[in-house]
C-alpha positions as CSV (number, residue, x, y, z in Angstrom):
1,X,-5.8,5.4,9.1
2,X,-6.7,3.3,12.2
3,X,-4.3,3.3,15.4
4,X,-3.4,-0.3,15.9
5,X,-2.3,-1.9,18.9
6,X,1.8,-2.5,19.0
7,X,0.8,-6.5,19.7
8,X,-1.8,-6.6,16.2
9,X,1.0,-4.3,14.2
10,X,4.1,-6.8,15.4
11,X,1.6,-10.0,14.1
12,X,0.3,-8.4,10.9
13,X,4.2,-7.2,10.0
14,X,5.5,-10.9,10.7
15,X,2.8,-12.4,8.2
16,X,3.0,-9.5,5.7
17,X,6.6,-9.2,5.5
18,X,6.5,-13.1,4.7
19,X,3.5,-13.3,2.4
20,X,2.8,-10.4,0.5
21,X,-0.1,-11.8,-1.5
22,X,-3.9,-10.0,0.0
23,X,-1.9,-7.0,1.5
24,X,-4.5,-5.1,-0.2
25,X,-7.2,-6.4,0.8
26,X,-6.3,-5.6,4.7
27,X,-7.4,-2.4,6.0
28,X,-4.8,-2.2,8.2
29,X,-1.6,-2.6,6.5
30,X,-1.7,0.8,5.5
31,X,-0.6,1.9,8.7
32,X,1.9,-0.7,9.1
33,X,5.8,-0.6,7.5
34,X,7.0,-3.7,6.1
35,X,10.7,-2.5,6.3
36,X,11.2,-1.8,9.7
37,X,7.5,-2.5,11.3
38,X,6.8,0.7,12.2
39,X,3.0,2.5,12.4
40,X,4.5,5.5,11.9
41,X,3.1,6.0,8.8
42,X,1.9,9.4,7.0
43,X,0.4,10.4,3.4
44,X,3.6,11.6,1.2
45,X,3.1,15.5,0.8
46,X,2.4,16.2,-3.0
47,X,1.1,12.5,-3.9
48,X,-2.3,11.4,-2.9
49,X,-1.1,7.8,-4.3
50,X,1.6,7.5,-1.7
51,X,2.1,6.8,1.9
52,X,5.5,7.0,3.5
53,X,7.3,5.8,6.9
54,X,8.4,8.4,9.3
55,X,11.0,6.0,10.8
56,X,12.7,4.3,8.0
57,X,11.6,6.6,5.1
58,X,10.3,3.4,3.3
59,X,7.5,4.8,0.3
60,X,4.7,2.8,-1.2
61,X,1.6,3.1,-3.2
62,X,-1.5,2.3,-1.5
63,X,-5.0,4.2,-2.3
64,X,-8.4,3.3,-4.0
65,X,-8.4,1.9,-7.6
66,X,-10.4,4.6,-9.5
67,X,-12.4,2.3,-11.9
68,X,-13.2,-0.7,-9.3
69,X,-12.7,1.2,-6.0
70,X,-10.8,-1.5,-4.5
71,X,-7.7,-0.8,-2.5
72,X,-4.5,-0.6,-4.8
73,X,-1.1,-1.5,-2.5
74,X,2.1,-1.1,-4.2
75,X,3.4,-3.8,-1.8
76,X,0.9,-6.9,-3.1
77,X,2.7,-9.0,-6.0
78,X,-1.2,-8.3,-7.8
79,X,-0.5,-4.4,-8.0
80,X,2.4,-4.4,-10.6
81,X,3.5,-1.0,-11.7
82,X,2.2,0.4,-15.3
83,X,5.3,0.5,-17.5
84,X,3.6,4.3,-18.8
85,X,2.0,5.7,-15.9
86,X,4.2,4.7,-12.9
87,X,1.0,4.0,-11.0
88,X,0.3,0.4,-10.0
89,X,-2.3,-1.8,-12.0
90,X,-5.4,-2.6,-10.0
91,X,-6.6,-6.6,-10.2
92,X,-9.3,-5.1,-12.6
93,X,-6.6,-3.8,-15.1
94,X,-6.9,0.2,-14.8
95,X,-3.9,2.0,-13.6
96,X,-3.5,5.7,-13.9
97,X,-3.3,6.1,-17.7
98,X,-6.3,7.6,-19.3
99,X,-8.9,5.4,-20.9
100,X,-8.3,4.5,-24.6
């Protein structure tokens, strides 16, 4: 994840926290808490899916879709979570369930 400047994080958390919609399509976010602002922000140990907040403890999904490759974020109103998997549905429809 890239460092970002305290000046870019404060901006990108004030649009973010407001308007959700494209969070995964912005590189950046995922070193950026939309709780408490923070860049603080580290993999969760034992889940490759999930990144976690050192401050606030704030979880969320955010990796690469495995069908499309695009960026899956747990925090975009596009990546709902799978009802069977747990895992959040990409905009191409794959989750983490295993192909019919």
């Amino acid at each position: 994840m890239e460092t970002l400047d305290r000046e870019t994080a404060k901006s990108l958390f004030d649009h973010y926290r407001r308007h959700r919609d494209g969070i995964r399509k912005k590189p950046e976010m995922a070193s950026v808490c939309l709780i408490c602002g923070s860049t603080h922000i580290d993999p969760k140990e034992g889940d490759p899916h999930m990144l976690v907040c050192r401050n606030c403890g704030f979880a969320f999904y955010r990796y690469d879709c495995p069908s499309c490759k695009e960026t899956v974020d747990g925090r975009d109103p596009v990546n709902t979570g799978c009802r069977e998997c747990g895992l959040r549905v990409c905009s191409c429809g794959a989750c983490g369930c295993p192909p019919d």
